[in-house]
ZADRENKOL-334755 format. One line per 4 residues: number of its first residue (from 1); their letters; for each residue x, y, z of N, C-alpha, C. Coordinates in steps of 0.2 Angstrom, whole numbers, plus 5000, padded with zeros to 4 digits. Example, Ala and Ser with C-alpha at 12.3 -4.5 7.8 and 13.67 -1.06 7.14 Angstrom:
BEGIN
1 = as = 5066,4972,5039,5062,4978,5039,5066,4984,5039  5064,4989,5035,5068,4995,5036,5064,5000,5039
//
This chain:
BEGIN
1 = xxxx = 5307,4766,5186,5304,4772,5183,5298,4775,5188  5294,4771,5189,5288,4774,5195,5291,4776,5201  5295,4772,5204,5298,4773,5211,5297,4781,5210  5305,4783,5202,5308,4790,5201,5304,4793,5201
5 = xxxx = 5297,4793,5199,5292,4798,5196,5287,4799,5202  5287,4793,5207,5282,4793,5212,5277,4791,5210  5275,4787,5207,5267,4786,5204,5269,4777,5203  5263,4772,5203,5263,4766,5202,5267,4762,5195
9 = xxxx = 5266,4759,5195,5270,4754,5188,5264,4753,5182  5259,4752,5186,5252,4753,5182,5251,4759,5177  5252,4764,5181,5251,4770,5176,5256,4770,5173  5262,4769,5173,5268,4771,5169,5268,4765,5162
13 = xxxx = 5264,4760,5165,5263,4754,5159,5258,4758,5155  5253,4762,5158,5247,4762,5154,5247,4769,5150  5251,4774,5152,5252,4780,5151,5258,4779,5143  5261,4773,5146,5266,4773,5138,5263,4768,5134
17 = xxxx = 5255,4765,5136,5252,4761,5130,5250,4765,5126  5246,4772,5129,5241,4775,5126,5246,4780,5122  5252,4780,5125,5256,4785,5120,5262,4781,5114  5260,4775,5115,5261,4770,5110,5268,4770,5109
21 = xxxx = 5270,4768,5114,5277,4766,5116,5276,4762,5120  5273,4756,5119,5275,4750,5124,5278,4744,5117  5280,4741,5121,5286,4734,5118,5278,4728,5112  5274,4730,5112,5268,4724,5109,5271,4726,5103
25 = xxxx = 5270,4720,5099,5273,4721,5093,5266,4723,5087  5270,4727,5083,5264,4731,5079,5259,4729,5077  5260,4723,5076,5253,4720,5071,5247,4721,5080  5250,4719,5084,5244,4720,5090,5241,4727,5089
29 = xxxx = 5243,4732,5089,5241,4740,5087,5234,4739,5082  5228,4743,5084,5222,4743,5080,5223,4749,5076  5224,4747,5070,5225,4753,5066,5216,4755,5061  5216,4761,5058,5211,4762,5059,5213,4768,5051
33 = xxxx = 5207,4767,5048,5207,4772,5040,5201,4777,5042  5202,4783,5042,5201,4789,5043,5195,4792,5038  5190,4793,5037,5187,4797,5032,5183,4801,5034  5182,4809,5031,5178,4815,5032,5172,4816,5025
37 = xxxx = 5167,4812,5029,5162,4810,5025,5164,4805,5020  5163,4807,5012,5166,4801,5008,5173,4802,5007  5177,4807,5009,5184,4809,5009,5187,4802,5013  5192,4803,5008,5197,4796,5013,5200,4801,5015
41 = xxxx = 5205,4802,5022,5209,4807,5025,5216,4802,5027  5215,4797,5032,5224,4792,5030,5222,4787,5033  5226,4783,5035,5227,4776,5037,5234,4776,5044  5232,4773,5048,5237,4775,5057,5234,4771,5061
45 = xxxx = 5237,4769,5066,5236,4769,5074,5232,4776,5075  5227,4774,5080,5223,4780,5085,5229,4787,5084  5235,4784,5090,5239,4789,5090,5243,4793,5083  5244,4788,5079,5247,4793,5071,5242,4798,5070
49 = xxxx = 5236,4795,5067,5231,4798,5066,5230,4806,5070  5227,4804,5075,5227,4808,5080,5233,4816,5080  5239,4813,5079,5243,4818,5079,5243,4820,5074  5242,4817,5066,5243,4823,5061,5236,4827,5060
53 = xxxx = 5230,4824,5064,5224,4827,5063,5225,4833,5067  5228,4832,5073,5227,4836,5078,5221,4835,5082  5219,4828,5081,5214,4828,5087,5218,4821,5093  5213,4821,5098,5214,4816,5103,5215,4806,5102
57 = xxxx = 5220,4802,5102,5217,4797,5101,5215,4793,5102  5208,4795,5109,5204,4791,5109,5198,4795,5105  5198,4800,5102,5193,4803,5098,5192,4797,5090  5198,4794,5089,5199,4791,5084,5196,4786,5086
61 = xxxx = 5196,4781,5089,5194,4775,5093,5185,4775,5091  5183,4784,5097,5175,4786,5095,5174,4785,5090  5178,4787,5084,5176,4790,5078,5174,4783,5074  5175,4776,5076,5173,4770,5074,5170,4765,5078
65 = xxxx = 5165,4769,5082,5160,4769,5086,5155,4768,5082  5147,4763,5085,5141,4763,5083,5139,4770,5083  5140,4774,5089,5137,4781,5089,5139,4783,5082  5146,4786,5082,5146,4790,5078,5144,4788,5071
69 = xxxx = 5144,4780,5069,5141,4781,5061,5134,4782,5063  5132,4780,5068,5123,4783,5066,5122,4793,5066  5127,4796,5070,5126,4803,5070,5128,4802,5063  5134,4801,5059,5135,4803,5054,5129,4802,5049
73 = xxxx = 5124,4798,5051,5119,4794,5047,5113,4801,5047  5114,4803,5052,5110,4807,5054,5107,4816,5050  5115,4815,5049,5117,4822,5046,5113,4822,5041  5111,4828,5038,5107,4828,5031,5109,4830,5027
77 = xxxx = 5117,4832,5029,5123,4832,5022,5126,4826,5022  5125,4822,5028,5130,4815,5027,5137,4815,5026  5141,4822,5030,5146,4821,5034,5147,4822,5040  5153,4822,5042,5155,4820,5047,5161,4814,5048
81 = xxxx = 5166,4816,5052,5170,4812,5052,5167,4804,5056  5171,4797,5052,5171,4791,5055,5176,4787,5052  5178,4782,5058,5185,4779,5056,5182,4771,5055  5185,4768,5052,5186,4760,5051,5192,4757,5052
85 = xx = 5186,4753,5058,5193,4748,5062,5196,4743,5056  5202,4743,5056,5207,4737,5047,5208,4731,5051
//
C-alpha cells in the first residue's frame, strides 16, 4: 500500500493507528470518560469521542492532561472540559 500511495510503510502504520484501524486488539486502545465540568458527556477511545464531540483526537488525549485539569482548576466557574484516562 505505501509503494501505491508513494509515501513509507511507517506513515501508513501510523496514520491507520491514529485513525484507529490498526490490527491491536481493543483492550490495548486507551479509552477515556469525557466530562464538561461536573457533566459526565461519554465513555470512547480518543477517536469515538472525538468524532461524536466534533473535536480532534489528540485534543481528547490533552484533555487528560496535568495542564488541563489544573486550567480547569483555575477557572472560577470550575469548568471546562477534562477527560479521564479508564
Amino acid at each position: 500500500m505505501a509503494d501505491y500511495l508513494g509515501v513509507t510503510a511507517n506513515l501508513v502504520r501510523t496514520r491507520s493507528v491514529s485513525l484507529g484501524l490498526s490490527r491491536a486488539k481493543a483492550s490495548h486502545r486507551t479509552e477515556y470518560a469525557m466530562y464538561n465540568g461536573d457533566e459526565f458527556e461519554m465513555i470512547g477511545t480518543a477517536y469515538e469521542i472525538g468524532k461524536a464531540l466534533g473535536i480532534k483526537p489528540e485534543s481528547v488525549s490533552w484533555y487528560a492532561s496535568k495542564t488541563a485539569y489544573e486550567r480547569m482548576e483555575k477557572n472560577p466557574e470550575g469548568k471546562g472540559r477534562v477527560a479521564v484516562r479508564l
